[in-house]
N, C-alpha and C positions, 0 to 999 in steps of 0.2 A: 758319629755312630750312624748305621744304617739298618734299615731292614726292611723286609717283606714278609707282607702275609698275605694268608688266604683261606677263608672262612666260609661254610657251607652252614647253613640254618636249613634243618626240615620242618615242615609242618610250623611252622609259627604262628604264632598268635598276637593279635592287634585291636585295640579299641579301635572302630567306626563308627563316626556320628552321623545324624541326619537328621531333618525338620527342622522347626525353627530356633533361634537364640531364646523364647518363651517355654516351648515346650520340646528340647530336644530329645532323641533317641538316640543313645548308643547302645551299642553290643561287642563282641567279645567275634572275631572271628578270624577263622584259619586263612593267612595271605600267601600258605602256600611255601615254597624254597623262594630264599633269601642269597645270593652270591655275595660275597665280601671280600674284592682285592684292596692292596692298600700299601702303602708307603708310605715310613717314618724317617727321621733323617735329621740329626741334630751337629751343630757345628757350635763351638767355643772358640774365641780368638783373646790370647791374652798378650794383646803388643809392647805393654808394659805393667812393672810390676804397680799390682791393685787396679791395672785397671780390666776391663777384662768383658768383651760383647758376647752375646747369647743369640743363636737362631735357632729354631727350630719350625721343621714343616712337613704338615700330613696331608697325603693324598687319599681317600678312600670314597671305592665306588663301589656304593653297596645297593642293589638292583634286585627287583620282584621275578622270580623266575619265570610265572606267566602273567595271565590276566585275570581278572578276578571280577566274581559275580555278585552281586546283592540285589536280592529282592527280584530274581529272574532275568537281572539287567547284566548285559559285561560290560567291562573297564577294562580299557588298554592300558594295564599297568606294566607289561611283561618288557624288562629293561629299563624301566623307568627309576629314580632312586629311591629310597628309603625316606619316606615321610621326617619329617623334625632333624634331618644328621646332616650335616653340608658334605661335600666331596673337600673341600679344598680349607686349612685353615694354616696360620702361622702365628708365631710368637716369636718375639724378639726382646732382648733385657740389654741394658749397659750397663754397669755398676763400677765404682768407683770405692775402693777401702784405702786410707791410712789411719794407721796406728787404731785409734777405736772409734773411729767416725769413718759410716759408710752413707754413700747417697747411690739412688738410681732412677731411670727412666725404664719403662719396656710398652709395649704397644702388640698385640694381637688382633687380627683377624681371621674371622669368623665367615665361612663362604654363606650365598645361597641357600635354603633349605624349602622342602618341597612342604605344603603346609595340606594339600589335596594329595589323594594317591595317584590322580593321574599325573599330576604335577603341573596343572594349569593355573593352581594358587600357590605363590612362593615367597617366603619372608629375604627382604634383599640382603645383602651380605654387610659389614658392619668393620669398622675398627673401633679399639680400646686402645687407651694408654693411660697409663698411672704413674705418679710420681714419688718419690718417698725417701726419707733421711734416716738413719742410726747412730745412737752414742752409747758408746758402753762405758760405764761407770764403774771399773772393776776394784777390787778388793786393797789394790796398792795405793789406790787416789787417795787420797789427802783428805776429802768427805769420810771413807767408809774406814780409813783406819781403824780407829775404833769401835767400828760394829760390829762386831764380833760373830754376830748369826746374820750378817747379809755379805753375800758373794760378789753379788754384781747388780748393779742397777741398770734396765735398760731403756732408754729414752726415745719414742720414736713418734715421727709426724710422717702422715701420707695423704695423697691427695689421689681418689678414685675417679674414674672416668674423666680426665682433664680437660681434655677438652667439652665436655656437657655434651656428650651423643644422647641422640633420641635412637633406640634401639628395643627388636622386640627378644626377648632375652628369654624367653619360656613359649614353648607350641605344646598344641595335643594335650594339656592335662587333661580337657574335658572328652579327647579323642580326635580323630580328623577325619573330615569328610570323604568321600570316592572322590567327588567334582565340587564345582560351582552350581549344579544343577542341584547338587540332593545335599549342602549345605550352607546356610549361610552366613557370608564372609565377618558378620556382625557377632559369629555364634563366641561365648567367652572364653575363648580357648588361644588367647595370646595375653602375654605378661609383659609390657613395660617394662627395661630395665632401671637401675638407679640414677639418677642423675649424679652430677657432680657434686663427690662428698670429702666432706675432711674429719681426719682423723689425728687424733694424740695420745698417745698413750705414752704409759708410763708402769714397768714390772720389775719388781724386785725378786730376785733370786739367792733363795736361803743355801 
């Protein structure tokens, strides 16, 4: 599958912060038109039966239509990207079924993203990859025979960010600055993601 878009934002609106990580300022203001081209594009390949790889990958260039003033100052933002959104990301899955045990790997990446409007602070781009197993327990096995009010039991182990990325995984809650001049890079406005985690579960289906 494939597609194209393209998206016009007027008047938009954006938290901008400024002053210190102590005593920040933000405000609430108009950045003006937003252009949004972009391309989506996903591929399945299933070379044999159960087994079966997954790609998909977005392009989107999404740009300030001018430049933008605060506090009597301009910023040459006009073509620059959109604060916190990468242009460039992908994802990928392999997965593997027989009969009721299914396993997979997949891995994502995450472009670039601009952390300043003019774009001279930028969080670097990142991969993920996650691992994870499934068994289904269903109604015919030899356990659930006689349960009579359970369906299917589902058993499953995963393992998140495998390889233990240090990655910053949230911008902008607290808003983002014009520059490096009128904010600084200390202010709390990035989120650490999770390290490397495991998981097991275990759900019954009535």
């Amino acid at each position: 599958s494939i597609y194209l878009y393209r998206t016009n934002f007027n008047n938009r609106l954006q938290q901008i912060t400024a002053g210190s990580p102590v005593n920040p300022i933000s405000s609430v203001s108009n950045v003006g038109n937003v252009t949004m081209d972009g391309v989506d594009a996903a591929l399945t390949i299933r070379p044999v039966r159960g087994l079966e790889l997954y790609n998909s990958v977005s392009y989107n260039k999404s740009t300030y239509g001018s430049n933008m003033s605060d506090e009597g100052k301009i910023y040459h933002t006009k073509g620059v990207q959109v604060v916190n959104y990468p242009e460039f990301m992908y994802k990928s899955r392999l997965s593997y079924s027989w009969k009721n045990f299914t396993t997979w790997i997949d891995g994502s990446y995450i472009g670039k993203r601009n952390f300043s409007y003019t774009g001279d602070v930028k969080a670097p781009g990142y991969w993920l990859s996650n691992l994870g197993a499934q068994y289904i327990l269903k109604r015919e096995h030899s356990f659930l025979k006689n349960q009579d009010f359970v369906n299917a039991i589902v058993i499953s182990l995963n393992v998140n960010n495998l390889t233990n990325q240090k990655y910053i995984a949230t911008m902008g809650e607290n808003g983002n600055p014009m520059s490096v001049s009128t904010g600084a890079l200390t202010d709390p406005s990035f989120l650490l993601g999770a390290p490397r985690q495991y998981y097991g579960t275990i759900k019954m289906e009535f």
